[in-house]
DRENDO-1510 file (C-alpha; in Angstrom, 1 decimal, always signed):
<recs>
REC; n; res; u; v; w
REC; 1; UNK; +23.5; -31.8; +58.5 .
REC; 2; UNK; +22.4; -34.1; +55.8 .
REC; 3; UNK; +19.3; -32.5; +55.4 .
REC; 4; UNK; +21.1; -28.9; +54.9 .
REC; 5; UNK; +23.6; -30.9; +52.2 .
REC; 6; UNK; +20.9; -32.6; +49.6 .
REC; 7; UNK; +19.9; -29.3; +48.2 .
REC; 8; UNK; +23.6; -28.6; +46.7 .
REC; 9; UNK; +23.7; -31.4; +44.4 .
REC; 10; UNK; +20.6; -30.8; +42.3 .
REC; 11; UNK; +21.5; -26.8; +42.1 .
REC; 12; UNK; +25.2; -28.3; +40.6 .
REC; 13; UNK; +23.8; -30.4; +38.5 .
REC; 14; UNK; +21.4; -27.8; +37.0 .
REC; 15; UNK; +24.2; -25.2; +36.6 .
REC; 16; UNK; +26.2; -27.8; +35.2 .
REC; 17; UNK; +23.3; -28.2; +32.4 .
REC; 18; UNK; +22.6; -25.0; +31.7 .
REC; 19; UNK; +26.6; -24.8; +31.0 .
REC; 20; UNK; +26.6; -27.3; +28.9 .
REC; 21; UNK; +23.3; -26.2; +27.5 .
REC; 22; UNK; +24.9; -22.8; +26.7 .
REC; 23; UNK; +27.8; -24.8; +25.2 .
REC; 24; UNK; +25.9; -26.9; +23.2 .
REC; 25; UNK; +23.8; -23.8; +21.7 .
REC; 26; UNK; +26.7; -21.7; +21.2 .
REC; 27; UNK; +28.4; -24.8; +19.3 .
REC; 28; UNK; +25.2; -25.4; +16.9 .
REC; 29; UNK; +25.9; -21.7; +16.1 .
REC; 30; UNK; +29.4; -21.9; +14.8 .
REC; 31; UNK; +28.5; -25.0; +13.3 .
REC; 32; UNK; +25.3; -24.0; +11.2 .
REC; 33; UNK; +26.5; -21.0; +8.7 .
REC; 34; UNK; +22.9; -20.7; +7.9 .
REC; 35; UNK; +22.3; -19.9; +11.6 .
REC; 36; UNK; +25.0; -17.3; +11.8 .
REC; 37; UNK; +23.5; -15.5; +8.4 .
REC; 38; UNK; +19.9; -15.3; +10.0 .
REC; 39; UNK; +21.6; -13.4; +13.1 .
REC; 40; UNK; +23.9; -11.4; +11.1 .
REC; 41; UNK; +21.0; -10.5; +8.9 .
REC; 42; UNK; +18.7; -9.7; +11.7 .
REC; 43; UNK; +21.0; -7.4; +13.2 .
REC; 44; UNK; +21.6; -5.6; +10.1 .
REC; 45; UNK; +17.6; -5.1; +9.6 .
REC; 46; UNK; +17.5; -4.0; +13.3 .
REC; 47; UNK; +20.3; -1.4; +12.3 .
REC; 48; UNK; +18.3; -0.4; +9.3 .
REC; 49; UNK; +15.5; +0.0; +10.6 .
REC; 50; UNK; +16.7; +2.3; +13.5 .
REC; 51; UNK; +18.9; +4.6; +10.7 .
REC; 52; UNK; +15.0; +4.3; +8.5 .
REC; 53; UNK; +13.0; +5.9; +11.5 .
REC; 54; UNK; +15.8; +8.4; +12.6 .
REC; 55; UNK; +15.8; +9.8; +9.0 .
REC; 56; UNK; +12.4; +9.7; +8.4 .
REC; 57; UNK; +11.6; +12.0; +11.8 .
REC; 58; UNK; +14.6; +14.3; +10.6 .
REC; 59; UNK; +12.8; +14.8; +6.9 .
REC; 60; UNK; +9.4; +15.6; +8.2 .
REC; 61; UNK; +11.6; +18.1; +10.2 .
REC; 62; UNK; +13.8; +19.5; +7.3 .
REC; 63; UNK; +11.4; +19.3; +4.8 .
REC; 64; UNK; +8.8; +21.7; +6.1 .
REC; 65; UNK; +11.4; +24.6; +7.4 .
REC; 66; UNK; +13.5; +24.6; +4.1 .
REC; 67; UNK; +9.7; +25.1; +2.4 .
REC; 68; UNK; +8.9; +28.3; +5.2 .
REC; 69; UNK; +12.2; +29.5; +4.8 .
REC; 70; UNK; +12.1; +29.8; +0.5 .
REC; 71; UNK; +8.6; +31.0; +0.9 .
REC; 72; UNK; +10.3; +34.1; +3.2 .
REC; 73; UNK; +13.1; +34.8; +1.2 .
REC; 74; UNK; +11.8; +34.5; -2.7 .
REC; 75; UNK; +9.9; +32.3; -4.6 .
REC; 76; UNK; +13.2; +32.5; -7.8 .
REC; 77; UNK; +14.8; +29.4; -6.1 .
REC; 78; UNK; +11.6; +26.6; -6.5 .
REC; 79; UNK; +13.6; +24.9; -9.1 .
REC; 80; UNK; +16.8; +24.0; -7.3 .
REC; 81; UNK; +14.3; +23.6; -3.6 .
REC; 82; UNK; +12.2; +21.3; -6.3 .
REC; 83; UNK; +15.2; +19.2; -7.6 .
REC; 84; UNK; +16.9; +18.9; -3.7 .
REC; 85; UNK; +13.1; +17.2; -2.5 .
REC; 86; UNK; +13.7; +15.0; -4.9 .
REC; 87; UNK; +17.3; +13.9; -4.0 .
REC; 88; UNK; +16.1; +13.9; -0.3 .
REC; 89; UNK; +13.2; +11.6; -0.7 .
REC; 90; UNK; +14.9; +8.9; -2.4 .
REC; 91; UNK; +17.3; +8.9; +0.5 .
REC; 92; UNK; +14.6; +7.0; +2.5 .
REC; 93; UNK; +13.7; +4.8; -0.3 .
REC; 94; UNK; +17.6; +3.1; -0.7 .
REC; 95; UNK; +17.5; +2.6; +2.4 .
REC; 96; UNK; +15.0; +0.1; +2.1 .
REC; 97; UNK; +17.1; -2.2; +0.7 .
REC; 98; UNK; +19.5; -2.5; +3.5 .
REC; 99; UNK; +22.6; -4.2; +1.4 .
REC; 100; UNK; +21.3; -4.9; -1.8 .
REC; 101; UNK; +21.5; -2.5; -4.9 .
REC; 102; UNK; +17.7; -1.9; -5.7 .
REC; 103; UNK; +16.3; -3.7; -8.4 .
REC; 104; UNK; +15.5; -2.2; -12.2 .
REC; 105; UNK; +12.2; -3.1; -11.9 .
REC; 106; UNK; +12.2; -1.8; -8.5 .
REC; 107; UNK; +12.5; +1.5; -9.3 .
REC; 108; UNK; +10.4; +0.8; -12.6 .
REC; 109; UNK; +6.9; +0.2; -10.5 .
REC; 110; UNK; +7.5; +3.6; -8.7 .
REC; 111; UNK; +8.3; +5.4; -12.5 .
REC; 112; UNK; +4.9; +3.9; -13.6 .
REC; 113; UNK; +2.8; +4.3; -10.2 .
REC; 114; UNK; +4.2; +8.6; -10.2 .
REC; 115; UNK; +3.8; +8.6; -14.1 .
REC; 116; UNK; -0.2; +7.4; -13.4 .
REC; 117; UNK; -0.6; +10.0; -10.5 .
REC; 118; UNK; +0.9; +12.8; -13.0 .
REC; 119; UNK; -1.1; +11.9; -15.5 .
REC; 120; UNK; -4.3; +11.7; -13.7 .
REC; 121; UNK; -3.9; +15.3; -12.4 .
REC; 122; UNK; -3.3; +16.6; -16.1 .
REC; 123; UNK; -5.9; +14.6; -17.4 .
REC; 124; UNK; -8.4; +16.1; -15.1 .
REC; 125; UNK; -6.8; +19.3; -15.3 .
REC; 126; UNK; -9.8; +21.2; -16.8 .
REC; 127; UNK; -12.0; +20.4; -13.3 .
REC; 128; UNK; -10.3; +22.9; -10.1 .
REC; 129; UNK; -8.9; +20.2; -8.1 .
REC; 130; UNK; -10.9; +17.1; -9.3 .
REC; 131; UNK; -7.8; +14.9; -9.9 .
REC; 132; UNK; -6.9; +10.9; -9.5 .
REC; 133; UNK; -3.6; +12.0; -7.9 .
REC; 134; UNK; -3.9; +11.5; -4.1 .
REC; 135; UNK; -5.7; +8.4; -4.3 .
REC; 136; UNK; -2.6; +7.0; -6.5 .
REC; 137; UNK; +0.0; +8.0; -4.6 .
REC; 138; UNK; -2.2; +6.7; -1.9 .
REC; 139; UNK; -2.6; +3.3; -3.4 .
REC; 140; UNK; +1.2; +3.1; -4.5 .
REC; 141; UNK; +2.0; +3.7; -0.6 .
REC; 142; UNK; +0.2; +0.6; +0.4 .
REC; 143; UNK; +1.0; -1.5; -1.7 .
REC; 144; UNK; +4.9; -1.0; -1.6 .
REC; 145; UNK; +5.1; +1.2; +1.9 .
REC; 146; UNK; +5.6; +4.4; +3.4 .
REC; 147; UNK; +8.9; +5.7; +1.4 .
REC; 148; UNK; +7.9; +4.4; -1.6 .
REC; 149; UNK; +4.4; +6.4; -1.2 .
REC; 150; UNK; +6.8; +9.9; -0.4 .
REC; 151; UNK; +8.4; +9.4; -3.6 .
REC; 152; UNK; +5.2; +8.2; -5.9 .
REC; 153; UNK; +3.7; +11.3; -4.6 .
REC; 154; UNK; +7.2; +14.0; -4.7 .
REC; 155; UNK; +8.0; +12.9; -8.4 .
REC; 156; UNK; +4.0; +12.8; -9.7 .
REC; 157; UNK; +4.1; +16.6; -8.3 .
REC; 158; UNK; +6.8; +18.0; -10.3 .
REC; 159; UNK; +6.3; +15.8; -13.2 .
REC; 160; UNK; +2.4; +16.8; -13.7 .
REC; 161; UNK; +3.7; +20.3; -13.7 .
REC; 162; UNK; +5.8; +19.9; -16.6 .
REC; 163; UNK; +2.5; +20.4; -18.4 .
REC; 164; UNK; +0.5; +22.3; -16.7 .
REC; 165; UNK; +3.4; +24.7; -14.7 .
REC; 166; UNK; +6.5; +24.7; -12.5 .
REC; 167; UNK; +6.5; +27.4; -10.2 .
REC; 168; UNK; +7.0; +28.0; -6.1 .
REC; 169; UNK; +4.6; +26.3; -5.4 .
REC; 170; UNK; +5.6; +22.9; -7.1 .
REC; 171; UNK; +7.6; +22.2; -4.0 .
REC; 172; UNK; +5.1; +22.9; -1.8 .
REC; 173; UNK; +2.8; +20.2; -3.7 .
REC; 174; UNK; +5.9; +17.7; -3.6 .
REC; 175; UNK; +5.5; +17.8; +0.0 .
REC; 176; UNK; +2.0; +17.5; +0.4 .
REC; 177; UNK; +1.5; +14.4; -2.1 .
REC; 178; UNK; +4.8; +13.0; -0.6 .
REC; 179; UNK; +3.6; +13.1; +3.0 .
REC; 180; UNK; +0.4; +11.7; +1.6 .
REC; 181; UNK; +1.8; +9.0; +0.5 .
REC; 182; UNK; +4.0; +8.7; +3.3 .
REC; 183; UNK; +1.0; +8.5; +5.8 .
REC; 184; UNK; -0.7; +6.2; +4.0 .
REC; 185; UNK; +2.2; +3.6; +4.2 .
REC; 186; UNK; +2.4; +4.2; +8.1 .
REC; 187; UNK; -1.0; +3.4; +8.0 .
REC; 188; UNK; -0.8; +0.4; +6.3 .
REC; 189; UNK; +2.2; -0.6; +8.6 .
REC; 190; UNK; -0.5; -0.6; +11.2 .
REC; 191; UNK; -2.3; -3.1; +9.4 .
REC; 192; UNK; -5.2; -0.6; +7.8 .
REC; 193; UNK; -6.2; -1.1; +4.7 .
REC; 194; UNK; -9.1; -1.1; +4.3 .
REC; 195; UNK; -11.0; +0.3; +1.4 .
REC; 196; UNK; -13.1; +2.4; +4.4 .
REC; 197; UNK; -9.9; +3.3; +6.4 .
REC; 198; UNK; -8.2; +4.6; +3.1 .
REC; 199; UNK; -11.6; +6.6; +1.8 .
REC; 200; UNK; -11.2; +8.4; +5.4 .
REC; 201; UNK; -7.9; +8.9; +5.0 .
REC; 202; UNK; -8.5; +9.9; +1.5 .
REC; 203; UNK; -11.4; +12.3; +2.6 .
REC; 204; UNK; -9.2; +14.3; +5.1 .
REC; 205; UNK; -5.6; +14.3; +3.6 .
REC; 206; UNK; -7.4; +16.0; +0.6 .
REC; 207; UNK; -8.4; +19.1; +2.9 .
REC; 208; UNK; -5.1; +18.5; +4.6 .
REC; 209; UNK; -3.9; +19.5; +1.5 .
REC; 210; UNK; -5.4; +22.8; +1.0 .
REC; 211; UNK; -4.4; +23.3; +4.2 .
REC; 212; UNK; -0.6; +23.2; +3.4 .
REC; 213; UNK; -1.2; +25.2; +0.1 .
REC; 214; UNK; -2.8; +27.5; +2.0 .
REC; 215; UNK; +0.5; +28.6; +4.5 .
REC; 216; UNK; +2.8; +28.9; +0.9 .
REC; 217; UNK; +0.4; +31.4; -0.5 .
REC; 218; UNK; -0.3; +33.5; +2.9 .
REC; 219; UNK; +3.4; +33.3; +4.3 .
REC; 220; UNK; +4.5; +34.0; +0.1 .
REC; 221; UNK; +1.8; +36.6; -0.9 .
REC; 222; UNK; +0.0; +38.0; +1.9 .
REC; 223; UNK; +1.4; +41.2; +4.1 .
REC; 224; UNK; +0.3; +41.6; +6.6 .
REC; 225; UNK; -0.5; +38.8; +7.7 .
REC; 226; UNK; -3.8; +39.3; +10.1 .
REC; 227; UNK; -5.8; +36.6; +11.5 .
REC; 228; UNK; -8.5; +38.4; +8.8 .
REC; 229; UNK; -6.6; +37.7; +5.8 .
REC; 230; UNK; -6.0; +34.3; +6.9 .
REC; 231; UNK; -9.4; +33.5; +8.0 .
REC; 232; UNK; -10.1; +34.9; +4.5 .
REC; 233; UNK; -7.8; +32.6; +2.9 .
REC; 234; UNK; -8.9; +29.3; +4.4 .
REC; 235; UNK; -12.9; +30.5; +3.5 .
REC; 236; UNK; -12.0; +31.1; -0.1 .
REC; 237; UNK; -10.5; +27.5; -0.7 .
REC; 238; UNK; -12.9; +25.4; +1.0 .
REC; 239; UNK; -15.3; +24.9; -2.3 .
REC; 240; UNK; -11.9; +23.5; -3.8 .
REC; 241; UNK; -10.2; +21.4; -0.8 .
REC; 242; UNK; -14.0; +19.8; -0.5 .
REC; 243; UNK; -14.1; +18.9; -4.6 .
REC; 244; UNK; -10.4; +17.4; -3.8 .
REC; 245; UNK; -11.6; +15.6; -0.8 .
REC; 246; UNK; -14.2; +14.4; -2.6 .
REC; 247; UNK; -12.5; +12.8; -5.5 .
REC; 248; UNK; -9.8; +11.1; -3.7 .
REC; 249; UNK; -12.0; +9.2; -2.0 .
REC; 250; UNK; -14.4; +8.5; -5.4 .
REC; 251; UNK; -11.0; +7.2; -7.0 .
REC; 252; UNK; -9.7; +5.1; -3.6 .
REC; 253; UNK; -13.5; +3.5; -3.8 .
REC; 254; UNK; -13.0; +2.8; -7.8 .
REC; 255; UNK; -9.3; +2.1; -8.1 .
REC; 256; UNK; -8.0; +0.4; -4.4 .
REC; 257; UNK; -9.6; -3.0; -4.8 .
REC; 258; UNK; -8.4; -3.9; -8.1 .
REC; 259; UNK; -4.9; -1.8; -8.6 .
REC; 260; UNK; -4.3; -3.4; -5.3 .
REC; 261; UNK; -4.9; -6.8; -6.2 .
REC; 262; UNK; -2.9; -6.4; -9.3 .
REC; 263; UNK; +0.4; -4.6; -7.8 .
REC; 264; UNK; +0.3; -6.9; -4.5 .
REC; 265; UNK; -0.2; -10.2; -7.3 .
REC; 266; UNK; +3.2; -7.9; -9.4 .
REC; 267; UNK; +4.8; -7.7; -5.5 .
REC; 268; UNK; +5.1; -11.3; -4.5 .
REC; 269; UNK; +5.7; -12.7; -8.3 .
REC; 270; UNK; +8.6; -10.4; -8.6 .
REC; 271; UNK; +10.0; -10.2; -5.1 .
REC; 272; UNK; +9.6; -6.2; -4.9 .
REC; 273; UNK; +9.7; -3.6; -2.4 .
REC; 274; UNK; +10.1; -6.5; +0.5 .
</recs>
């Protein structure tokens, strides 16, 4: 019997400690403000963050069917399709900022990271498809992330155009550079960044661009469509996705290093983007 009886009190004691233990914890809690901020604020990040990824899936969703669907039924409505990219890709962007009302200078580095990209492409205009413009709105993405990258790349699409064109295919380019951008934040989520990694991803998201272009002018311009007249189309724009391939990556290899150091340097200083 006595041997059967010992066990008991060591198991009440510990359940007594961990009581008291969970007593004590939940105590400190009340206690320390500071400690019921940090949990407050974590779940609010948590919630953010869940509302960030659900809206992000649902764009890359939206975006591309509300393109198909104005290249089907006209090309007179790239104007308003243009200004409603716009007003969807910021959605995203607030988001960020959980609580807080973004910052002037906030929104001022994206202004001046699109404005670069814009006027890059119109700089270069006089070279097909030689442009600065993907490898800005790539660098913009890594330094201040993935929504920030969609909208450096949307706005420097219909702001280049300005001068050199709006037209139904302005929203088509919106997208492209966005989701540009876009990827290249993901990527540097993932802890690439590289100058390498980002002269791949440079290399491929410029034919990746073509690509897109490509399905605006053959679901917009081409009847029938025939495996042919696609075929064709792909065939003619190589020489010009290649030249845009190859420039983004000449511009990641002479800009990313030092625009990088100097906006990450702008980042911390200022307390941006975070």
């Amino acid at each position: 019997m006595s041997d059967e009886s010992e066990p008991l009190t060591p198991r009440a004691s510990t359940n007594i400690d961990v009581s008291a233990g969970l007593k004590s914890i939940d105590t400190n809690i009340k206690k320390n403000p500071h400690t019921q901020e940090s949990m407050i604020n974590t779940s609010r990040k948590t919630e953010t963050n869940t509302r960030l990824k659900l809206v992000r899936k649902g764009l890359v969703v939206l975006i591309p069917v509300l393109l198909i669907i104005s290249a089907l039924v006209g090309n007179g409505n790239y104007g308003l399709l243009s200004v409603l990219l716009i007003i969807v890709t910021t959605v995203p962007f607030f988001l960020r900022f959980e609580r807080r009302k973004p910052q002037a200078r906030e929104l001022v580095i994206i202004a001046v990271m699109a404005t670069l990209a814009a006027l890059g492409r119109v700089v270069f205009a006089p070279v097909p498809d030689f442009k600065p413009t993907s490898a800005i709105v790539i660098i913009a993405a890594v330094a201040f992330g993935p929504e920030a990258g969609f909208l450096t790349g949307a706005v420097a699409a219909v702001a280049s155009n300005l001068f050199l064109g709006q037209g139904p295919w302005t929203p088509w380019q919106m997208f492209c550079w966005g989701m540009i951008g876009f990827g290249a934040g993901m990527l540097s989520k993932g802890g690439s960044k590289s100058v390498l990694v980002l002269s791949i991803y440079g290399f491929l998201t410029g034919f990746a661009f073509g690509w897109v272009m490509n399905i605006w002018f053959i679901v917009a311009f081409v009847q029938p469509i025939t495996w042919a007249a696609v075929a064709a189309a792909y065939i003619s724009s190589f020489w010009l996705d290649f030249t845009n391939a190859l420039s983004t990556v000449l511009f990641i290899l002479l800009l990313a290093k030092p625009w990088l150091k100097k906006l990450n340097r702008i980042k911390v200083k200022y307390g941006l983007l975070e």
